[in-house]
N, C-alpha and C positions, 0 to 999 in steps of 0.2 A: 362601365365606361360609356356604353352606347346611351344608356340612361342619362349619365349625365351632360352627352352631349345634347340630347334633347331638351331636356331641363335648361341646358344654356340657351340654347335657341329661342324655348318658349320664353325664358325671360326678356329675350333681345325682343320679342316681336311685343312684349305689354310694355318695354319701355317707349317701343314706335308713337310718338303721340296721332292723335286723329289727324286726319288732313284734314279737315278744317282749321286745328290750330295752328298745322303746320303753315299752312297759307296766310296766315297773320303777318309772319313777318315781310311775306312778298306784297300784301296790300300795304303794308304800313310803308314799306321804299317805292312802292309804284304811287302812293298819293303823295308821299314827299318830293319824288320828282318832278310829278307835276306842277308841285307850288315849286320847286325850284325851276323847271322850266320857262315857267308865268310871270314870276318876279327876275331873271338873271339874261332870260331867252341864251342866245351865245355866249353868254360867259357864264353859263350855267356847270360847267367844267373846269372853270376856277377856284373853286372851292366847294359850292351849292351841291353838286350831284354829290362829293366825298363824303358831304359831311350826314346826308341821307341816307347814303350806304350805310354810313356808323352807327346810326341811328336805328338802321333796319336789323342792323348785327347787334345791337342792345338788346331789340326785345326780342329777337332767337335765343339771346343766351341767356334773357331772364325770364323766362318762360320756362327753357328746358333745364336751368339751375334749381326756379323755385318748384315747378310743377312736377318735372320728370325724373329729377335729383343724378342731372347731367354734371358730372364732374369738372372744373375748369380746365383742367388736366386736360382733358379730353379735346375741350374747343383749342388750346394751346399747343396741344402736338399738332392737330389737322393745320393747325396753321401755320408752322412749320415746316409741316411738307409737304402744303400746299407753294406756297413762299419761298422756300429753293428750288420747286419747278419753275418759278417765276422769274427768278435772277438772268438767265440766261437773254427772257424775253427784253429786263431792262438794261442790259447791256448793249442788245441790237438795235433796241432803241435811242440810245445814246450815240451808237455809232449811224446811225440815221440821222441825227443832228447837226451831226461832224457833216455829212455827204452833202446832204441840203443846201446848208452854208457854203460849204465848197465847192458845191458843183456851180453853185450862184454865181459869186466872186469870183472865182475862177474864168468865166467866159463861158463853162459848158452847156450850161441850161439857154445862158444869151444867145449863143452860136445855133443851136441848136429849134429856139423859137423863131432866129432869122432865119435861117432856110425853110423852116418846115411852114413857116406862114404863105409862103411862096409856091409851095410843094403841093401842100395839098388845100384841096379843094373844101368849100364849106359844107358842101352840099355833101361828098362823100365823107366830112371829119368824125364822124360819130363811129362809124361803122370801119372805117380806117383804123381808128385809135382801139376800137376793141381786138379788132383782130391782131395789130402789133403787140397789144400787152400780151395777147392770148400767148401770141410766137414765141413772145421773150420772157410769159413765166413757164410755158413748157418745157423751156430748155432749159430756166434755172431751176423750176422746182419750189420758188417762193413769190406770191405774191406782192408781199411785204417788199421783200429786192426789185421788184418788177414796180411798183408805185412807187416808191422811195426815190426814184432813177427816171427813166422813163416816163412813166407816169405824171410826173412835177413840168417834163416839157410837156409833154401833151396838152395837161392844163393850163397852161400858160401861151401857148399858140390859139388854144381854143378862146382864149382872151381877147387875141390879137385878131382871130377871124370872127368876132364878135357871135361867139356861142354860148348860150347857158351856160355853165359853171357846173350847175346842177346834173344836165347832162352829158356832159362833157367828163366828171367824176363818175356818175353811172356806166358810161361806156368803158374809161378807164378799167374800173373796178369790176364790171362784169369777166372783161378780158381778163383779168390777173386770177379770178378768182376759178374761170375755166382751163387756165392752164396748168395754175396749182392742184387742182382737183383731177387732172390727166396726166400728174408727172411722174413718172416713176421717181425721180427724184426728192417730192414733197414729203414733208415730212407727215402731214396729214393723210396723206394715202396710203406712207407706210404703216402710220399709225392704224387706221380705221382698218387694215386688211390683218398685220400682226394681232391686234388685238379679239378678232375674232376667227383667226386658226385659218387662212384663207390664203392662197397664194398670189403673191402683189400683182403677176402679168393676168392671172385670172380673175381678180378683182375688177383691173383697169379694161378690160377687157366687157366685162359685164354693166361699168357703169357705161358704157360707150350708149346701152339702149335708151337710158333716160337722159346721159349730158346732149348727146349729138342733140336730139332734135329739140331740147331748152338751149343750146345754144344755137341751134340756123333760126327759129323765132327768137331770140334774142338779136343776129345777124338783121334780119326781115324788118322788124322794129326801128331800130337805128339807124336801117335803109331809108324807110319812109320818114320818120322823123328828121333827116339832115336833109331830105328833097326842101324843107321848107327855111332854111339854117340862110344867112347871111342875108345883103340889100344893097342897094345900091350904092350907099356908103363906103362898102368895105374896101373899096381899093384906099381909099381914102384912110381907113381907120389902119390898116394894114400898113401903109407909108408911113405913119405914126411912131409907129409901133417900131418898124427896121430903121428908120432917121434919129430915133433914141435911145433906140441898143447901139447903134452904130459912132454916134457920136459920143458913148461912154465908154463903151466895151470895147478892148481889141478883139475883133469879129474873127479868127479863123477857123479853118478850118482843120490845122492840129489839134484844136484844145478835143477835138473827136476822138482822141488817138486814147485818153481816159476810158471813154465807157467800151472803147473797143477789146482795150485790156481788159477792161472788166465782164468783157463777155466772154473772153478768153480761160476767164478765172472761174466764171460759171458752168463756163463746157469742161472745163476738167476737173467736176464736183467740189470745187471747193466750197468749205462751211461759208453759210452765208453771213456770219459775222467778222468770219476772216476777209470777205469778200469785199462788205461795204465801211472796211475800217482800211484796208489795202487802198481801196479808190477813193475816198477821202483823202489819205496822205498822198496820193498821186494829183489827185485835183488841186492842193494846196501847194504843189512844186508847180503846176501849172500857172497858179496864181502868181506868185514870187517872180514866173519870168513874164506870162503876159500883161497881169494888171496891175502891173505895182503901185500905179496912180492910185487906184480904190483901196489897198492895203492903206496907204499911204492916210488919204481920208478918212478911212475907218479908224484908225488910230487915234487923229485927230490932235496929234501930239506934236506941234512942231518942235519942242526942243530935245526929241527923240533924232539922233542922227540916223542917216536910210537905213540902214540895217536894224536899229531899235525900232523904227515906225514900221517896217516891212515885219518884222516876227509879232510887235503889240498887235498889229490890225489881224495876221493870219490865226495868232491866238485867239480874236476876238471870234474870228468868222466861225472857226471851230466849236465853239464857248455859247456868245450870245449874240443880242440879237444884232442886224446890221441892215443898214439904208443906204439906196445907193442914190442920188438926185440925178437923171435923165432930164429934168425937164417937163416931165409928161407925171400928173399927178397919178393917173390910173396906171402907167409904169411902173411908177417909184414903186407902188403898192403889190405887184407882181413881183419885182427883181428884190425883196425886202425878206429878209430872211430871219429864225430863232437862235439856229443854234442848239448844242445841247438843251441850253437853258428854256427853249421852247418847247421840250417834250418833258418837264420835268412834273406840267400839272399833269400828265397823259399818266407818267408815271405813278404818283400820286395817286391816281385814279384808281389804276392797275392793281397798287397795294390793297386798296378799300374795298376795290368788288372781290379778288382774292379772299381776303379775310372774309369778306361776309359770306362766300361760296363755304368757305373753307367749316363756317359756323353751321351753315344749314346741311351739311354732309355727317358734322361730328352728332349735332342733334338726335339726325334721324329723319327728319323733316321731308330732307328731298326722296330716301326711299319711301315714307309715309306713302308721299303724294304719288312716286310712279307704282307704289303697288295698286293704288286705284286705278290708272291708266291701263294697265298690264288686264286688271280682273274685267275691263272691257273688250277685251280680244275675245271675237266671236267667229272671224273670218278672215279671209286673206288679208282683203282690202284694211279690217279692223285691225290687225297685226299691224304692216306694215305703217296707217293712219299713227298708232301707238308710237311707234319707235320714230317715226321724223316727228310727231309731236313732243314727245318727251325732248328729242337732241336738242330742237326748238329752245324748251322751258329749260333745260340743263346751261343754254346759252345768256337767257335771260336771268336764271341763278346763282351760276356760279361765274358768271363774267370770263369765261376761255374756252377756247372750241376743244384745244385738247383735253381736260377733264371733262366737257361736255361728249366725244367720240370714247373715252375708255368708258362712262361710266351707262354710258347709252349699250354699249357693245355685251358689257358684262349683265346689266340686267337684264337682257333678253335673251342670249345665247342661249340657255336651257330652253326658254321657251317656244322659238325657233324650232330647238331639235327637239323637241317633244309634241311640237305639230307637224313632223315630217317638212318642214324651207331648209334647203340649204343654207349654209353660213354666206354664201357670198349676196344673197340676198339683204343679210343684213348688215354687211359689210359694203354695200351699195347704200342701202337707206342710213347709214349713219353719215358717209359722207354727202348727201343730196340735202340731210337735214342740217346738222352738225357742222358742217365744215362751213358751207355756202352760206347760212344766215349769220354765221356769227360777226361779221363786218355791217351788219345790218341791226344788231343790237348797238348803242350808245355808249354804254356802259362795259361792252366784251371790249378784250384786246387789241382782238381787231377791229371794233368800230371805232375807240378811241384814238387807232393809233392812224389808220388812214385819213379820219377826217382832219386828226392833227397835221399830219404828212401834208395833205392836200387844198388843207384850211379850209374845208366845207364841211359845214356841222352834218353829222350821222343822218338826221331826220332832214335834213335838205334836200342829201341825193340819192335815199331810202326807194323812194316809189321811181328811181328810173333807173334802179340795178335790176332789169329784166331777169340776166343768167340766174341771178340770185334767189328772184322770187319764183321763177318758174320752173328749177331747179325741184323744190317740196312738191310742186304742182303735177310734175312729170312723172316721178316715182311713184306716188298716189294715181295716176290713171294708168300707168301700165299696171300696177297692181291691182287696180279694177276690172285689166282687159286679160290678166295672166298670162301677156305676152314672155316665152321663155324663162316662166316659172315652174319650177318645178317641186313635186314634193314627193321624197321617199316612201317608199312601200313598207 
């Protein structure tokens, strides 16, 4: 029996193609994007990136059908059950559509841009806005909830106080993505510590040495960058902005009383698709009593009696897309919202980089390539470099940070305990690599799905998610300095 487990083995590892071949089909989708990047620029996401993906999943599976005599079968289950871990993610994203729309029309987002354009200062918004996402995904647990919500005002104030877009997402998304990575409640934390046999408070606990101080130079950054934010204009631009929410929107301040429940709903752990599908239909009762005028226009139906025009338009908001006319072009273009229907190319997406992740795992391809990475471990620094590089490439392969953290976690684990690190070491570096960049790839879940969320293409607000980049950078220099590393006897 032992023999032939071996015998199985060695056959597994001659069917591994070279890594060089294996890399074929990652040059082939990384030059296709770029001619789809060149030729589509922002609407590269409309179809151009899907249909690259497809293209890059043909020649993985003609390669390893004619070359390696990879079964169909094979590429057909992996995607499968790649593709039911997937479902869940397009559901929240649906229900993210629904919130969007509603929180819009509703008055919440309006409400919520008028006062904060007043509140806060231009100078401090950078550094403001990071540390609120940070507060409010720490205690939810989800980034994704924390931009979806929050987030959307943020950006939208940031509008109004005439800041980059670019960084004003940056800070955004650094905060959401430091909170999600310190929550006990994340599902990525629990993932990246269950997965590697480590316990969750001794995990969070451990990655405190490389997040804290990527996130106070992430803090530092956003300090000095917002000293230079706003001009003399902006009282000006900022009257604009409250005389045109104001004379559209019923401005108060119950339509607050939504995200308050829904902060309520997040401190008593509830799932976060129950969460933001709950505050959606709560945003939409809001609607129906404070804005029924913009229902009413949304519809656009006059021979619709008030109660057909008030359900047509609240349907709509939910649904697709909607324009509200303020008066103010650069307005309109803020308070303008998708709808379901406007995450459906995200969607879309989501299915295409799945499957093609789901092709380069059934191949062989992706462990080809990390067994090369792995046989470059020579030292601590080389270890740890290994494993937030691979979470890295596992992000840019397989398009999802959680197949990128199990599959990061299970290929080094022996290796780890066979050079005397403990596990939480590497249950630290899957999340510092894995978790944090993957909003930072185009094509991951999470890049597609906030740049959708926030309508800022991925490679826009890439170089000013500080937490994000400095996050890899951190764990690499403590593992250079073997600060509270340890390795068994």
């Amino acid at each position: 029996m032992k023999t032939d487990d071996i015998q199985s083995r060695s056959d597994d590892q001659r069917r591994l193609p070279h890594p060089l071949i294996a890399a074929i089909p990652l040059v082939v989708l990384i030059g296709l994007l770029a001619v789809v990047i060149t030729l589509f620029g922002s609407d590269s996401l409309s179809g151009g990136s899907q249909v690259a993906l497809l293209m890059g999943l043909a020649v993985c599976v003609f390669i390893s059908m004619v070359f390696y005599r990879v079964p169909w079968k094979a590429f057909e289950q992996q995607m499968m059950e790649t593709m039911g871990g997937v479902s869940i993610t397009v559901l929240i994203l649906l229900a993210v559509g629904m919130l969007s729309g509603s929180w819009m029309v509703s008055g919440i987002v309006p409400t919520l841009i008028y006062y904060g354009v007043q509140i806060l200062s231009p100078q401090f918004f950078l550094v403001s806005a990071c540390v609120i996402c940070a507060l409010v995904s720490l205690l939810s647990g989800s980034s994704w909830t924390t931009i979806a919500t929050i987030g959307v005002a943020l950006l939208g104030i940031s509008h109004a106080l005439g800041i980059s877009e670019a960084w004003a997402a940056g800070a955004i998304i650094s905060g959401a993505y430091f909170g999600d990575k310190m929550s006990p409640l994340s599902d990525t934390t629990i993932l990246a510590s269950s997965s590697t046999g480590v316990d969750l408070f001794t995990h969070i606990r451990y990655m405190m040495l490389t997040t804290t101080p990527a996130f106070m130079l992430t803090l530092v950054i956003f300090t000095i960058a917002g000293l230079g934010q706003g001009g003399e204009d902006i009282v000006q631009h900022i009257s604009r902005y409250t005389e045109g929410l104001d004379a559209k929107f019923n401005i108060s301040i119950w339509t607050l009383l939504v995200p308050v429940l829904t902060a309520v709903l997040i401190a008593r752990r509830v799932s976060s698709l129950i969460v933001l599908f709950l505050s959606a239909l709560m945003a939409g009762v809001v609607a129906l009593i404070m804005q029924p005028h913009i229902l009413s226009e949304i519809a656009g139906d006059t021979s619709l009696s008030t109660a057909g025009a008030l359900t047509k338009g609240l349907t709509v908001t939910y649904y697709g897309a909607t324009g509200v006319d303020t008066g103010y072009a650069e307005l309109n273009e803020l308070v303008s919202t998708g709808g379901m229907t406007g995450m459906l190319n995200t969607i879309w997406l989501i299915i295409c980089a799945m499957c093609f992740g789901a092709a380069m795992v059934a191949s062989g391809m992706i462990e080809s390539i990390t067994r090369v990475v792995i046989s470059w471990v020579r030292s601590r620094l080389g270890l740890v470099a290994s494993t937030a590089s691979t979470g890295l490439f596992l992000n840019i392969t397989t398009g999802d940070q959680f197949i990128s953290i199990v599959l990061t976690a299970n290929m080094f684990q022996k290796v780890y305990e066979q050079q005397g690190y403990e596990p939480r070491l590497l249950s630290r570096t899957c999340e510092d690599s894995a978790t944090v960049t993957s909003v930072l790839v185009p094509w991951n879940t999470c890049g597609m799905t906030q740049s959708t969320v926030l309508g800022v293409p991925t490679i826009t607000y890439l170089p000013y998610c500080f937490f994000n980049i400095l996050s890899p950078m951190m764990t690499l220099l403590i593992a250079a300095i073997g600060w509270k590393i340890k390795r068994r006897t």
